[in-house]
Residue frames as qw, qx, qy, qz and C-alpha x, y, z in Angstrom:
[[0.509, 0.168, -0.725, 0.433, 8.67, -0.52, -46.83],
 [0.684, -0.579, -0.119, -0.427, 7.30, -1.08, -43.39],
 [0.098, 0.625, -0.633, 0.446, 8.84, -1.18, -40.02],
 [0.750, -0.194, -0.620, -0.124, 8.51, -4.35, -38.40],
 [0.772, -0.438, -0.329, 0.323, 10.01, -4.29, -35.19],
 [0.004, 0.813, -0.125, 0.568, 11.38, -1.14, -33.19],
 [0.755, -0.534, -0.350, 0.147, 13.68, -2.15, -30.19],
 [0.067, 0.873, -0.157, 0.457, 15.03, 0.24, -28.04],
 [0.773, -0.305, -0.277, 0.482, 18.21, 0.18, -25.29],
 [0.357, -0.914, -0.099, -0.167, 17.44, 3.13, -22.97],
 [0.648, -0.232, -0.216, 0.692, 20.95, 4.73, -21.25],
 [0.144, -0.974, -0.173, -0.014, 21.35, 8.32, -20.26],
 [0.663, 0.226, -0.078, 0.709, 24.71, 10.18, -21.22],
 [0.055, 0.884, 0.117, 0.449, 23.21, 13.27, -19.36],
 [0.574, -0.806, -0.013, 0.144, 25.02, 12.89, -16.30],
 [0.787, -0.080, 0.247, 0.560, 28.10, 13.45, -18.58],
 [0.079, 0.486, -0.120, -0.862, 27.20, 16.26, -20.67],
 [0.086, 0.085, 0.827, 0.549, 25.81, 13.83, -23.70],
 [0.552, 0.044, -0.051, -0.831, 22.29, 14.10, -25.19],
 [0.451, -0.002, -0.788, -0.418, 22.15, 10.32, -26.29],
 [0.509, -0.273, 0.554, -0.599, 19.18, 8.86, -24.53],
 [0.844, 0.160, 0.431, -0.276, 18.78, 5.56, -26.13],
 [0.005, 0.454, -0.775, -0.440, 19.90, 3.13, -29.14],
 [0.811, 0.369, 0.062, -0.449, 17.28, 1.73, -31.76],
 [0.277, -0.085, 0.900, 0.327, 17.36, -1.41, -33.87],
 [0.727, 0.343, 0.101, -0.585, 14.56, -1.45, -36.37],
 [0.431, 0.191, 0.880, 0.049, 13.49, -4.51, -38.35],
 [0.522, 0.446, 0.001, -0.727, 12.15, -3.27, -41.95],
 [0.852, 0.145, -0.280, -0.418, 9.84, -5.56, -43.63],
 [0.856, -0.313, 0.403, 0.077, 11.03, -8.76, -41.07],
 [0.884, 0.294, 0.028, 0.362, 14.22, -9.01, -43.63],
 [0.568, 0.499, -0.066, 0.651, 16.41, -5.76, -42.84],
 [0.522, -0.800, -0.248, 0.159, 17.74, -4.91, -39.50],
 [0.376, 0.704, -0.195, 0.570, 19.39, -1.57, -39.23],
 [0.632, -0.541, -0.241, 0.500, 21.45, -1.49, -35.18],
 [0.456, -0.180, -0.159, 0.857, 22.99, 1.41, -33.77],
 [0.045, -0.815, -0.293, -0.498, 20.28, 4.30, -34.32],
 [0.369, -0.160, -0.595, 0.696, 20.67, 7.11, -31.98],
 [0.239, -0.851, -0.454, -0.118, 17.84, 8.60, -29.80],
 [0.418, -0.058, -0.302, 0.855, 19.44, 12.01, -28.96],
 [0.059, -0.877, -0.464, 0.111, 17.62, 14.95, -27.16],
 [0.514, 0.653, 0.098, 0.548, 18.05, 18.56, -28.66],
 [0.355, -0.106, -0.415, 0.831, 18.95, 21.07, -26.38],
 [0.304, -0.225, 0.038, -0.925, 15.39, 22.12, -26.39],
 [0.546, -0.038, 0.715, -0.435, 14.22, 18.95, -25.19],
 [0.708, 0.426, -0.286, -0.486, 13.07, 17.93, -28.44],
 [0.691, -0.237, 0.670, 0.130, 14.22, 14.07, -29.63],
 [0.456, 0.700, -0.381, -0.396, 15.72, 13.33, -32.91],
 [0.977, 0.122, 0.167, 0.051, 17.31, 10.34, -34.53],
 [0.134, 0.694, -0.621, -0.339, 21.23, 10.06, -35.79],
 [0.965, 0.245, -0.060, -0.076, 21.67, 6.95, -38.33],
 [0.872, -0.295, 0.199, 0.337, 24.82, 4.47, -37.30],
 [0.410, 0.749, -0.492, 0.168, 28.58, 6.40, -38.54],
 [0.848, -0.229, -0.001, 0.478, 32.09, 5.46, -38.35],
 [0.062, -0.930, 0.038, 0.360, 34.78, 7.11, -38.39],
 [0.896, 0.426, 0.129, -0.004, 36.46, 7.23, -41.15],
 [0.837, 0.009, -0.073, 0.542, 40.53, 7.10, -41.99],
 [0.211, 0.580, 0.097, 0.781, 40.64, 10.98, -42.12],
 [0.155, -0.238, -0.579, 0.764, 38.82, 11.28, -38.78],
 [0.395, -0.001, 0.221, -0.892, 35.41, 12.29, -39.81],
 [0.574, 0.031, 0.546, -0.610, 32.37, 10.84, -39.67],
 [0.359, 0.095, -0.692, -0.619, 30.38, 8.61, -42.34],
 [0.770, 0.024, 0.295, -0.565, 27.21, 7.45, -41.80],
 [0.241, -0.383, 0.866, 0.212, 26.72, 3.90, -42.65],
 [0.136, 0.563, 0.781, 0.232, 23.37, 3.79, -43.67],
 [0.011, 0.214, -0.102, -0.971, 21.67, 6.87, -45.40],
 [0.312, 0.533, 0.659, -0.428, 18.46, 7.62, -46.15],
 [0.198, 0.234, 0.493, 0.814, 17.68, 8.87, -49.85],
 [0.336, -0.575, -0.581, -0.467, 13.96, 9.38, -49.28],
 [0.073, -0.446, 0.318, -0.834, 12.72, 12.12, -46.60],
 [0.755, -0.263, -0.357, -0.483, 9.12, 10.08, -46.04],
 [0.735, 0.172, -0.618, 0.222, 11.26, 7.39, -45.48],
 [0.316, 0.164, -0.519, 0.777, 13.78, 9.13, -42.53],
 [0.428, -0.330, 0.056, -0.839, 10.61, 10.78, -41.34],
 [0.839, -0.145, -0.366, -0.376, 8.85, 7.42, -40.99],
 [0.496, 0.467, -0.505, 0.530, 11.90, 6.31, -39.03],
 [0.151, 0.301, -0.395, 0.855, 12.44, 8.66, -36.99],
 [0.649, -0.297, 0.149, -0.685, 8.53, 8.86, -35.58],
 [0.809, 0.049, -0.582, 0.067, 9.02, 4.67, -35.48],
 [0.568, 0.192, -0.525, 0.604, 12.08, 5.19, -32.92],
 [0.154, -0.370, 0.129, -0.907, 10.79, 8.41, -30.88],
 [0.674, -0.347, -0.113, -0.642, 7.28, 6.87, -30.46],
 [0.860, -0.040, -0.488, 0.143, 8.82, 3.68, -29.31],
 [0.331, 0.299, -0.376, 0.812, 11.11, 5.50, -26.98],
 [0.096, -0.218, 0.460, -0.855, 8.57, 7.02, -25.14],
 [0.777, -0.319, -0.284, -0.462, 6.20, 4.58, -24.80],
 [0.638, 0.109, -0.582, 0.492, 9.37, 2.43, -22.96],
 [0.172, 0.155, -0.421, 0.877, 10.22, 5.71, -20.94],
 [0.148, -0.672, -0.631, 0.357, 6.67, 6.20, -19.64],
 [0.026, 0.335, -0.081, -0.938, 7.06, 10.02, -21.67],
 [0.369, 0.528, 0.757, 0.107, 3.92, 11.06, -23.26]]
């Protein structure tokens, strides 16, 4: 599988206390768009990925889409990041 398209919508939750710095859509193989990725920074400055949750009648989370395959989440995750900071001007 192969990520076609990687679009990113840049917002900054730091002046709140949040980490999120961004929301991803990817496009894999032009036929399966996953919305709602989040671009969160770590509290070492690092950037990670969280796949889209709800919440669920009990009050905790559930992702809604789940990776099985590490390659996979890995492949992702450098997709989203690399995209992210080519936007932000971060190299």
């Amino acid at each position: 599988m192969e990520i076609t398209e990687v679009k990113i919508y840049p917002f900054d939750t730091g002046r709140i206390g949040g980490r999120v710095r961004a929301v991803a859509d990817i496009t894999i193989d032009d036929t399966l768009v996953i919305k709602g990725i989040k671009v969160i920074e770590s509290r070492h400055g690092g950037l990670f990925i969280s796949f889209p949750k709800k919440v669920s009648s009990k009050g905790t989370y559930v992702e809604i889409v789940q990776s099985l395959d590490s390659e996979f989440t890995e492949k992702v995750r450098r997709a989203v990041v690399d995209k992210y900071k080519e936007i932000m001007g971060i190299t």
